[in-house]
Structure formats: C-alpha cells, structure tokens
C-alpha positions as CSV (number, residue, x, y, z in Angstrom):
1,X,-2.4,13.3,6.9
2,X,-6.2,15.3,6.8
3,X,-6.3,17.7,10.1
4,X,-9.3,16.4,12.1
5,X,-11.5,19.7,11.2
6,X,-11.5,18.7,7.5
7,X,-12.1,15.0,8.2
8,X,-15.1,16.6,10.3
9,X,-16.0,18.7,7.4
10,X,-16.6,15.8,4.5
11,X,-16.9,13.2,6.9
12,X,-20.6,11.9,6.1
13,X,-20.2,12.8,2.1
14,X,-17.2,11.3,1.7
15,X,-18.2,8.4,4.3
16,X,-20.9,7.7,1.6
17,X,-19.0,7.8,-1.5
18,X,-16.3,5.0,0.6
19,X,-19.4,3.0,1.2
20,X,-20.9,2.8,-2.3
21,X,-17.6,1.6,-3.7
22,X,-16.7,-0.8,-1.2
23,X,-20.3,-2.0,-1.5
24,X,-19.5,-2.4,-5.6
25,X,-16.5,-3.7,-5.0
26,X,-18.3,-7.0,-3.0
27,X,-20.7,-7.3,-5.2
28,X,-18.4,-6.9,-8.6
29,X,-15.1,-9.2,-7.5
30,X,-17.1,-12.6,-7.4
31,X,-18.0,-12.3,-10.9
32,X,-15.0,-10.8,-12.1
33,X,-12.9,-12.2,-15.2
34,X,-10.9,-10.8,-17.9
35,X,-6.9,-12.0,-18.4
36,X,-3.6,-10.4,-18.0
37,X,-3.1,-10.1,-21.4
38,X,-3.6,-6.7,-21.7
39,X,0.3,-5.9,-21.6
40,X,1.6,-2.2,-22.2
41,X,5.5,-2.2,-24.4
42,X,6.8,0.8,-21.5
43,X,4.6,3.4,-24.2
44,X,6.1,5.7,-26.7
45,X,5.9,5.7,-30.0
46,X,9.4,7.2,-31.2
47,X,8.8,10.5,-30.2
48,X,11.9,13.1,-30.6
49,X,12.7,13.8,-27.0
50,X,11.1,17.5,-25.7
51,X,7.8,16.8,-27.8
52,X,4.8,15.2,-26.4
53,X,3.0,12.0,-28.1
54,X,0.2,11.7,-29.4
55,X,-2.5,11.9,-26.0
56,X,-0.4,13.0,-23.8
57,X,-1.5,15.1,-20.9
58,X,1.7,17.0,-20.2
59,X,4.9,18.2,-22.1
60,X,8.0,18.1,-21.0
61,X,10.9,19.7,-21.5
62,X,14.1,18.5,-23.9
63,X,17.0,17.2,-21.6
64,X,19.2,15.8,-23.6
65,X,22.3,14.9,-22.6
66,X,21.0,14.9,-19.0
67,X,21.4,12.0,-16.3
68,X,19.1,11.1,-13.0
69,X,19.2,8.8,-10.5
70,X,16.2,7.2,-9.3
71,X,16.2,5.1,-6.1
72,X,13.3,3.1,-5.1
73,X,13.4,-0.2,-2.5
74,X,11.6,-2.1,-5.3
75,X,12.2,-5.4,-6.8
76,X,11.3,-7.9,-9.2
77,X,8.1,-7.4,-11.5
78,X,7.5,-4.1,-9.6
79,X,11.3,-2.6,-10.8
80,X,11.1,-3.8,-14.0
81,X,7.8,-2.1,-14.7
82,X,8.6,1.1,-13.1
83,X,11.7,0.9,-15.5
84,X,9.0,1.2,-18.7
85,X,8.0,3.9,-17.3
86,X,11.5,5.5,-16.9
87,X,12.0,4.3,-20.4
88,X,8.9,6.6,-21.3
89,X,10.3,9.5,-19.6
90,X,13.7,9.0,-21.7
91,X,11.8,8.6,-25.2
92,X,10.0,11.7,-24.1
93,X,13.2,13.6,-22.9
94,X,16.1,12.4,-23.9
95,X,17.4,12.3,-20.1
96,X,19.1,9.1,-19.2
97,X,17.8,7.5,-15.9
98,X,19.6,5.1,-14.1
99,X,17.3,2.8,-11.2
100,X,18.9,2.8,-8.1
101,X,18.0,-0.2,-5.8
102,X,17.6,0.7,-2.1
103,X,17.5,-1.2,0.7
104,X,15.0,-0.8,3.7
105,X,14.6,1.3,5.7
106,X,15.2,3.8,2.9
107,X,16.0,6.5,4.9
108,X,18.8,5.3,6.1
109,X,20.4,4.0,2.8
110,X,19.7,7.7,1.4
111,X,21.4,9.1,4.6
112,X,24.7,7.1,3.2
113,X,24.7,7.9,0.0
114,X,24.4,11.2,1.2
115,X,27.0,11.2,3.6
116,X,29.2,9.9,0.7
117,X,28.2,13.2,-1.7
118,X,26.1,10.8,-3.9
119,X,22.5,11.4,-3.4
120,X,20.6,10.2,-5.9
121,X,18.2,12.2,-8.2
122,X,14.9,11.1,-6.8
123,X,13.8,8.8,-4.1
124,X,10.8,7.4,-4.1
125,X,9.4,7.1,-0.3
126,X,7.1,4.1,1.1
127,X,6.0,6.1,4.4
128,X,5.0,10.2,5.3
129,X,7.2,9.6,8.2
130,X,10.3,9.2,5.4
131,X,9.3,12.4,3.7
132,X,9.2,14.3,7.1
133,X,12.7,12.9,7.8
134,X,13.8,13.4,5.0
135,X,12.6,17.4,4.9
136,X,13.6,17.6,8.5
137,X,17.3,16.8,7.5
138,X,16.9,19.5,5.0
139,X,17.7,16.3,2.1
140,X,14.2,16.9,0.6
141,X,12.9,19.9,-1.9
142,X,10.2,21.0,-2.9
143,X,8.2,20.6,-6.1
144,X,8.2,23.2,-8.4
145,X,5.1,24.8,-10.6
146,X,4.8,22.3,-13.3
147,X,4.2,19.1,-11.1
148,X,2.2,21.1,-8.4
149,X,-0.1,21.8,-10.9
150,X,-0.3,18.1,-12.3
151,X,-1.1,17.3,-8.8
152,X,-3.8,20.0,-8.2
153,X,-5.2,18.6,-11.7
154,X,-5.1,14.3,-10.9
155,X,-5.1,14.2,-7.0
156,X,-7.3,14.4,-4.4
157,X,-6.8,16.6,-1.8
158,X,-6.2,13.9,0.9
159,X,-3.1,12.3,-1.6
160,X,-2.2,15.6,-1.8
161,X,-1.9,16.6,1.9
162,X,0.1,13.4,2.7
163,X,2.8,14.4,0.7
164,X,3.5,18.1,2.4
165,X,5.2,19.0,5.2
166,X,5.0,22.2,6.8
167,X,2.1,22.9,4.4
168,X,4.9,22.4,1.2
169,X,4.8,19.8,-1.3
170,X,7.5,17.5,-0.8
171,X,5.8,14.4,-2.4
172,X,4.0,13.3,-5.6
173,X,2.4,9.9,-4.4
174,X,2.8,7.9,-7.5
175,X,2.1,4.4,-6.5
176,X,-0.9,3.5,-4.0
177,X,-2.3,0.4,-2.3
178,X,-5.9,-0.7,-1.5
179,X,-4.6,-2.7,1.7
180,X,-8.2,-3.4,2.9
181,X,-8.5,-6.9,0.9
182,X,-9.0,-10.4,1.7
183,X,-7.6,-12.8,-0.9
184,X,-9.3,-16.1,-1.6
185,X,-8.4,-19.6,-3.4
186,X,-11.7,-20.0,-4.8
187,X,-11.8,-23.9,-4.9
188,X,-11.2,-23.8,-1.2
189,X,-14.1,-22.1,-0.5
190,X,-16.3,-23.9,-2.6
191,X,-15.2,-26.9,-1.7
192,X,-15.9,-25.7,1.9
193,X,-19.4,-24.6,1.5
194,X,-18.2,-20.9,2.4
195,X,-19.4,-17.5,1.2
196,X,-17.5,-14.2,1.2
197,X,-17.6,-12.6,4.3
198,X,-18.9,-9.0,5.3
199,X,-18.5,-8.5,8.7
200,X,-15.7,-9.9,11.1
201,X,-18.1,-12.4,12.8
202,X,-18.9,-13.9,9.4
203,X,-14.9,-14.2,8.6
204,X,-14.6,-16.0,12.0
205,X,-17.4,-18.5,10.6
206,X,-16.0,-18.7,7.0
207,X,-12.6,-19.9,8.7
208,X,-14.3,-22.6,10.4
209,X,-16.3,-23.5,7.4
210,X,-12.7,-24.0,5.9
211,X,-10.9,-25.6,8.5
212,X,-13.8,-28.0,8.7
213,X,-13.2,-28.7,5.4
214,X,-9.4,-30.0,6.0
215,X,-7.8,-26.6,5.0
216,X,-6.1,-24.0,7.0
217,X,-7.9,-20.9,6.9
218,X,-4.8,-18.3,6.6
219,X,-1.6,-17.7,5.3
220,X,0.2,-14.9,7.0
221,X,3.5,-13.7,6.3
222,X,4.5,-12.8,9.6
223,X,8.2,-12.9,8.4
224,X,7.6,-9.2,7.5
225,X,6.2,-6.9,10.2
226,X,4.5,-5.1,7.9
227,X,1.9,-7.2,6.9
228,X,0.9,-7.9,11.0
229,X,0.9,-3.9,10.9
230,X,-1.2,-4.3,8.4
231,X,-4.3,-6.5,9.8
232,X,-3.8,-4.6,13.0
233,X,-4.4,-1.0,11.2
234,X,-7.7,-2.6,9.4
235,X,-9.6,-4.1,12.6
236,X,-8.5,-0.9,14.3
237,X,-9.8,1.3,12.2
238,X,-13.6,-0.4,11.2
239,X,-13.3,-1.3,15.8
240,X,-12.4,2.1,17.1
241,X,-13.5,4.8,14.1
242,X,-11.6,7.2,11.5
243,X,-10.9,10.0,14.7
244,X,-9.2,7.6,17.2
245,X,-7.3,6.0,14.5
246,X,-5.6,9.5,13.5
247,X,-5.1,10.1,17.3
248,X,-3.1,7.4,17.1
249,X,-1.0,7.5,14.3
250,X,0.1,11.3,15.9
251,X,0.4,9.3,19.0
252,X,-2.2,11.7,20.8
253,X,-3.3,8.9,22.4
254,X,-1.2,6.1,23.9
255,X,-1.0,2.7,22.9
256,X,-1.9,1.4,26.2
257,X,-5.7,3.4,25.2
258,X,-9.1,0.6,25.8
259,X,-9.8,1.3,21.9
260,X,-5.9,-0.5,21.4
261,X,-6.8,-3.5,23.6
262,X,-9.9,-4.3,22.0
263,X,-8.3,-4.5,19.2
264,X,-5.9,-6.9,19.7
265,X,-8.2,-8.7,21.6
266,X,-9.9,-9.2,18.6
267,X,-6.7,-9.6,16.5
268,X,-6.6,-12.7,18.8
269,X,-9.3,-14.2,18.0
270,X,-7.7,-15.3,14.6
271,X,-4.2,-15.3,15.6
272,X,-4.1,-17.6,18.8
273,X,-6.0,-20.4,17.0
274,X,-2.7,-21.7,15.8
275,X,-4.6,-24.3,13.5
276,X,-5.9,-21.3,11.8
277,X,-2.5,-20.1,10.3
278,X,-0.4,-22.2,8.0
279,X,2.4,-23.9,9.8
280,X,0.7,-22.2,13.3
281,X,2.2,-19.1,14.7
282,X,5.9,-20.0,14.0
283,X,5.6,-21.1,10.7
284,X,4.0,-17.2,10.0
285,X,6.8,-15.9,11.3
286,X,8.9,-17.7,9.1
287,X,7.0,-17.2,5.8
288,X,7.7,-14.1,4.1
289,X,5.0,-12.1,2.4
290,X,5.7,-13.3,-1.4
291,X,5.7,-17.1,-0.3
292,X,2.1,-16.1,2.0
293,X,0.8,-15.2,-1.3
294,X,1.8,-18.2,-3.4
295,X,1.2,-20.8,-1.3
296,X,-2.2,-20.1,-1.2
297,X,-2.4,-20.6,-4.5
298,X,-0.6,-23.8,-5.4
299,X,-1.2,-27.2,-4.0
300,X,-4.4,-28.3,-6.2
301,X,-7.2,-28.9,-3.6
302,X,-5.4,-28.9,-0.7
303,X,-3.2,-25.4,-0.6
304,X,-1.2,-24.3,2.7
305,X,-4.2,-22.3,3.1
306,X,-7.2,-20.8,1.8
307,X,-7.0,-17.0,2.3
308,X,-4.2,-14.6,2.4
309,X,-4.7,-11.0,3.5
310,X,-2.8,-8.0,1.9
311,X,-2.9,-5.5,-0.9
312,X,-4.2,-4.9,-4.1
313,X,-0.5,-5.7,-5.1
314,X,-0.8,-9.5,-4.3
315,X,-1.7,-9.8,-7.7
316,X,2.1,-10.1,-8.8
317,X,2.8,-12.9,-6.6
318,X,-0.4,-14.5,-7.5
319,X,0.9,-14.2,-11.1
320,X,3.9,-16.2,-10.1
321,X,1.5,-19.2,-10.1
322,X,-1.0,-20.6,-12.3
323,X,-4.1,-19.3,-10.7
324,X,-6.1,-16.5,-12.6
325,X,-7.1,-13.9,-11.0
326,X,-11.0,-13.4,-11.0
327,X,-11.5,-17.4,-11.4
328,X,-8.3,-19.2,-9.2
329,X,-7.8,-15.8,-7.1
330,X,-10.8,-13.8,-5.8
331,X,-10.5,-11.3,-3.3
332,X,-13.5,-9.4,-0.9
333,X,-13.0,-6.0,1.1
334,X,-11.8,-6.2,4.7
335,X,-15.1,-7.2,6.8
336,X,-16.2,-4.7,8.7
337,X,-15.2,-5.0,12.8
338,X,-17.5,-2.1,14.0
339,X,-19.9,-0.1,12.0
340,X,-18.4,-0.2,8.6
341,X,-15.7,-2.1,6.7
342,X,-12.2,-0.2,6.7
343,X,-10.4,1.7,3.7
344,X,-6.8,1.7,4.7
345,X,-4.4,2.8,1.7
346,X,-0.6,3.0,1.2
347,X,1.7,4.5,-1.1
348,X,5.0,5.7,-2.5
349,X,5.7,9.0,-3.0
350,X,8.6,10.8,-5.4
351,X,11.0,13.1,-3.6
352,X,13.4,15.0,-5.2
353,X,17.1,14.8,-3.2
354,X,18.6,17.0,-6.2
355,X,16.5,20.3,-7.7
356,X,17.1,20.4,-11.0
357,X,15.3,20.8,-14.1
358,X,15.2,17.7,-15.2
359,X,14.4,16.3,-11.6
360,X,11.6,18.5,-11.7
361,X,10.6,17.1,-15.0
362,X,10.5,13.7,-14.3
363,X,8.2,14.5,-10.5
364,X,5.9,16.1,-13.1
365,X,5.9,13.3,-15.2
366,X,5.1,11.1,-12.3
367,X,1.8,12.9,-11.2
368,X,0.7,12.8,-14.6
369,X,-1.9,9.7,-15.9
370,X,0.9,9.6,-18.4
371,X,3.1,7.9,-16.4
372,X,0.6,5.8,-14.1
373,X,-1.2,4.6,-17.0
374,X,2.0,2.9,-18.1
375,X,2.3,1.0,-15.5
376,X,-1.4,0.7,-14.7
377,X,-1.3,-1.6,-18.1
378,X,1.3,-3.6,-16.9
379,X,-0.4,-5.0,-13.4
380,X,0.0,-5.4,-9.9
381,X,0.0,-1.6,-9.4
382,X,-2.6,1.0,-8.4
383,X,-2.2,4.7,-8.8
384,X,-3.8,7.5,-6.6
385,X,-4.0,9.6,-9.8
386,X,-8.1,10.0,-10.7
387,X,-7.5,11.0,-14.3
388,X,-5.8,7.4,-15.2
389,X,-8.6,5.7,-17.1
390,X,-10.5,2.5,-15.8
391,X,-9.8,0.9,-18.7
392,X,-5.8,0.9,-18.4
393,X,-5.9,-1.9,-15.6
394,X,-5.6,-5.1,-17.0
395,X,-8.5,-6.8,-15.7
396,X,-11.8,-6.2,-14.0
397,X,-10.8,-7.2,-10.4
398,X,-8.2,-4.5,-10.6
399,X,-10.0,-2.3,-12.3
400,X,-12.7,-2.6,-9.2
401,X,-10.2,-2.1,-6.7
402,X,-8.5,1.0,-8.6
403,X,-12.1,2.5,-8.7
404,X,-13.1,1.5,-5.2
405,X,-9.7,3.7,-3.9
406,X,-10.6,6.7,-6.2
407,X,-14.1,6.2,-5.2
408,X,-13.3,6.8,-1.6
409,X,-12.2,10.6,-2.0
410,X,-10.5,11.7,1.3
411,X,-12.2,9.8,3.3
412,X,-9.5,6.5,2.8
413,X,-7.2,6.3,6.1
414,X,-3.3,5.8,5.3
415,X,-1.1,2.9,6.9
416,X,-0.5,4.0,10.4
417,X,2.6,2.7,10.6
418,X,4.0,4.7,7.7
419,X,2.9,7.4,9.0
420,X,5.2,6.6,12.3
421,X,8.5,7.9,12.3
422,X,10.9,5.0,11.1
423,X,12.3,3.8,14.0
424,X,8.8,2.7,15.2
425,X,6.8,1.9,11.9
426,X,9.2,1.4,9.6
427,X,12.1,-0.5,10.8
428,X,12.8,-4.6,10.6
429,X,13.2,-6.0,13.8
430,X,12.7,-3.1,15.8
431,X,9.3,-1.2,17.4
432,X,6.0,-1.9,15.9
433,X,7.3,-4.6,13.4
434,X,9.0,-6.5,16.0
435,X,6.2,-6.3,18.9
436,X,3.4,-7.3,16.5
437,X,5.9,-10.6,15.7
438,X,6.2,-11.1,19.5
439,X,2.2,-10.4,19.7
440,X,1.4,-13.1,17.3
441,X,3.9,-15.5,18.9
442,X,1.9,-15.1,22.2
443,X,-1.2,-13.3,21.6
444,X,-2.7,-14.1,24.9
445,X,-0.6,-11.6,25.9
446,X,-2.2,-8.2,25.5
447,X,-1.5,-6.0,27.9
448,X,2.4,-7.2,27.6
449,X,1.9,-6.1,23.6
450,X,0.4,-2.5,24.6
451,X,3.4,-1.7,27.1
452,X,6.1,-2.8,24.9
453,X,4.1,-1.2,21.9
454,X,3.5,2.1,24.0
455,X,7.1,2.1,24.9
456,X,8.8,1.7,21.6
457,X,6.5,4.4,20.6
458,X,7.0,6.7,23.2
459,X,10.5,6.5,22.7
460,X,10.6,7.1,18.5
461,X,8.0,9.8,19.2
462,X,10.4,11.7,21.2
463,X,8.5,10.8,24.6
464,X,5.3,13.0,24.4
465,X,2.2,11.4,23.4
C-alpha cells in the first residue's frame, strides 16, 4: 500500500500514464487477434544446474541435492503452469521442488502446517493482509540481497511497497491481475446492436440493448465472494476517487461513509434487476466463478448471458470452451462511474516460511522476467514484472492488458479486500464475502449492507476505524 503523500506526489503524472493505457487498451481489444498457440515447454535447454542459460537475466546458485516446498492455493491450468516454472528453477539448480496445494484462507492452512513443525518452503500469498499476518506471527522472513535487488531492477515501486511490512520486504509479487475488465460474447453484442461501453451509464444501455435482444446481460459468480468484492472495489473507486478508496481499505473511514452508499446504490442498479443476471440473484449465488465464465461462452446464439466481469485471468476458463479469445471473447476496461475508469490490480506474492539458501534462490528466481516469462508464454497469467517482454504473452488481447497494468506505474489501486485482514476480506462465508452475497440477494437494502459491512469490519480491524 502507497502512503497518501506519495500518491499526492505522482498523482497527475502517473494519473496520465493510467489513462493513455486504458485509453489503448479500448481502442486495441476490439480488433485484437492472434491464437494461443504460442505455447512455452516450462523453458530450459539442458542447462547443468548452478549455470545460467543462454538469456538469462539472473544466475543462480547450484543446490543440488536440495528440497523446497512450495505452497500455493492454485489449481488446475494455473498449477500446472506454475509447475514449468518450478521445473525451470530445478534445470537451473538442481533443487527438487515439491507443489504444495493449499486450501483457502491460506493463512490458516500455513498456521497448521506450522503448528505441526511442517512449514513449507515458500508460500505464495493472494492478499497484503496474509503477508502482514503472516510477519506479525513472526512465520514470515525477509528477502535477502539477491531478490531485493531483482525487485529494485523489474518492479515498480508501488508492487514493491505492497509486499513490505514495517518498511521490510516480505514479498516478491509474482503473479498480478488486471481486475478492471468487462468480458464480452461478441455474437451477443452484435446480434444486439450494442457497442462497448465507456462510462457506467453506457453499460446500463448496452444491458438493455442485450436483454432486448433475448439475452441476459450478466453472468456473475456470486458463489464466490470475491468476485461481488470485486465489482464493488471497481465502481468504488472510478465513484468516490483513489484517496477515499485507501481510507477505506485502512478502514480510516467507516463503511457506513455517503461515498460507501453511493456506491452500492449504484451497484444496485445492475444487481436488483434480477432479469439482468443469469438465473436472477439466486442462481449468481449459486454459480461459481469458473462456470460464470464459461457459460457465457457456450450456448451458440443464445448463451446464459452476454458479459461476465472479472480478471485478465478469465482467459483460462474461456479456454475451456471453444471461443477464441479476440474474435468469440472480447473484453473492454471497466467503464468509468465518476471521472475516470478504474485500475484495480491483484496479486500473489512469494513468502519465504523457511530462510535458506535455496529459499532465497528460488524468491530471486521469482522476481526475475526469467521466471514470469515462462509462464507469461503459457496464458491466463499477468506478471507485475516491467522487464518481461510484450511479446511473451500469447496473444494481443493479453498482451494489451499486460501493457495496460505496466503502463499504469503506481498509480493502479490493489483489491481492497486483500488488503483487509482475512477475517474480513478474505474469508468464505464470513465478513465482506458473505455480506456482499446477502447485498446482492436484497440489494434494496443498503443501509442494512453498510451496518452489517461496518460491523464485520470494525470487529476484524480490531474496533478502531
């Protein structure tokens, strides 16, 4: 998290720079193309493990004979990616890594592996509320030299700041998110007569356009509280501005504030038009966010529904159906709700549980493009890191995005509810998650939403605000 004096400080630059690539990314994703076929083998080339391959931008050390533990909550496409890169890091090492699968909330599957003397390597944390916890329990250590270095050289200083506590580096932040997108089935919108929106007003007339048309307008997977999170963090910040929005992820301000109304008020206006959402308000709560994404892309000309909002990583799930990305599956920035449209980013960020060299090492690894660019290759990932080239994405709508995010300097916002301590932001069922669910089941019901909202927060926050 920036402190307010140096958001002050590069505000209108960096303000500038956000606009100009959100502005290219409107006007590039229409006529974006290019496949998927771009696909990357995990990298290396053989190399004898201590030495460095041919391009690389870091050397690391020989560790044979060592073992690490990496626990992450991912799944699917997304593990079996991240294990290429692992696989890099082994070619490059000789360290054997293991994948650990955690479950959410992270924290407190790390608290029992700890409590059982079994902590593993290196975690690799969703929210800065995680990394606090986990430095606060004293379970977190610091990088060393070699990855603080590879950070100063890739990152900017906002991706850097998010991952320190107590002005330390605790986190490398080697996974990010561009979660200010709208995702669109392309037929439906042409077959609706509709155009991408800009601003929220026009988004409220493409959804008629749409449902006009004899399609639903949204697919939401209100299943997971995240993704309501999510939309809420987006209108709030374009609505009330960049300042109030940190005052509120500090809880400086309460959530019974005007600025926290209007926004669900406005959240409303989509959300209480139950003919809006696919299945209506209780079939979002039962759809999970893989099956949101899908099932706007399957179903020929009549699809559950014709837009799905979320991240830049949508893309896997989209790739789970026949739809292209760039022809099928378009995707425009967030409209803007006030004066301009929203640049809200997440992340994960590697922790290291267990100092040790070859912990170190591998953190290092992490925040190099060596690493990213791996992955990068492979799709449905984004990385923070400025030095991973363009050209590793896969195809020009991710390219776009990945640019867009760099683009944006400092000047991005990151998910408010991640930056919550767990219990509020974090947690299935429970605080934010859970009241946004109950929000969109009655969404008439504001000022009921901002007390229970205030209280959950009050109460994870330790009661000040």
């Amino acid at each position: 998290m920036r402190s307010t004096s140096s958001t002050i400080r590069t505000r209108r630059a960096a303000r500038a720079a956000a606009a100009v690539a959100v502005g290219a990314l409107a006007l590039s994703l229409t006529a974006c193309g290019g496949g998927d076929d771009d696909k990357a083998d995990g990298g290396g080339s053989g190399t004898p493990s201590g030495g460095a391959p041919s391009g690389a931008t870091v050397t690391l050390p020989k560790l044979d004979g060592t073992t690490l533990e990496v626990a992450a909550v991912w799944t699917g496409a997304e593990q079996a990616n991240f294990k290429k890169v692992l696989a890099e890091f082994t070619r490059r090492t000789g360290a054997k890594v293991t994948f650990v699968p955690a479950q959410d909330p992270i924290i407190n599957f790390l608290g029992s592996k700890i409590a059982g003397g079994q902590p593993p390597d290196v975690a690799l944390l969703p929210q800065p509320g995680a990394i606090k916890q986990a430095v606060e329990k004293k379970w977190a250590k610091p990088v060393g030299a070699e990855a603080q270095a590879q950070l100063t050289k890739n990152y900017s200083q906002g991706w850097q700041d998010i991952g320190k506590v107590g002005g330390k580096q605790y986190g490398v932040y080697y996974k990010a998110a561009n979660k200010s997108l709208i995702w669109y089935n392309a037929k439906a919108l042409q077959n609706a007569g509709a155009s991408e929106p800009k601003t929220w007003k026009d988004l409220l007339s493409t959804a008629r356009q749409v449902y006009d048309s004899g399609v639903t307008p949204f697919s939401v997977g209100g299943a997971d509280g995240w993704t309501l999170t999510d939309w809420f963090e987006n209108v709030y910040l374009s609505q009330a501005g960049p300042e109030k929005y940190d005052q509120l992820a500090q809880h400086k301000i309460k959530w019974t504030d005007p600025s926290v109304k209007q926004a669900l008020t406005t959240l409303a206006q989509i959300w209480s038009k139950k003919d809006y959402l696919a299945g209506g308000a209780d079939g979002a709560l039962q759809t999970e966010f893989p099956a949101s994404v899908t099932q706007t892309f399957t179903g020929g000309d009549q699809p559950k529904a014709a837009m799905v909002y979320e991240g830049d990583f949508a893309q896997v799930n989209i790739g789970e159906t026949k739809a292209k990305v760039g022809t099928d599956a378009k995707v425009f920035p967030f409209p803007a709700v006030g004066a301009s449209a929203p640049v809200v980013s997440g992340g994960d960020a590697a922790v290291i549980l267990k100092d040790s060299k070859a912990a170190q090492a591998l953190v290092t690894f992490l925040a190099s493009p060596d690493a990213a660019t791996i992955q990068a290759k492979l799709g449905g990932y984004l990385s923070p890191n400025k030095n991973v080239p363009e050209s590793a994405y896969p195809n020009e709508v991710q390219r776009t995005i990945a640019k867009a995010l760099i683009a944006s300097g400092d000047d991005f916002r990151f998910d408010m509810s991640d930056q919550a301590p767990q219990a509020f932001g974090g947690t299935p069922g429970k605080g934010e998650w859970k009241d946004l669910q109950d929000f969109l089941k009655n969404p008439s019901d504001v000022a009921g939403a901002q007390a229970k909202l205030e209280k959950d927060a009050a109460a994870a926050y330790g009661g000040g605000s």
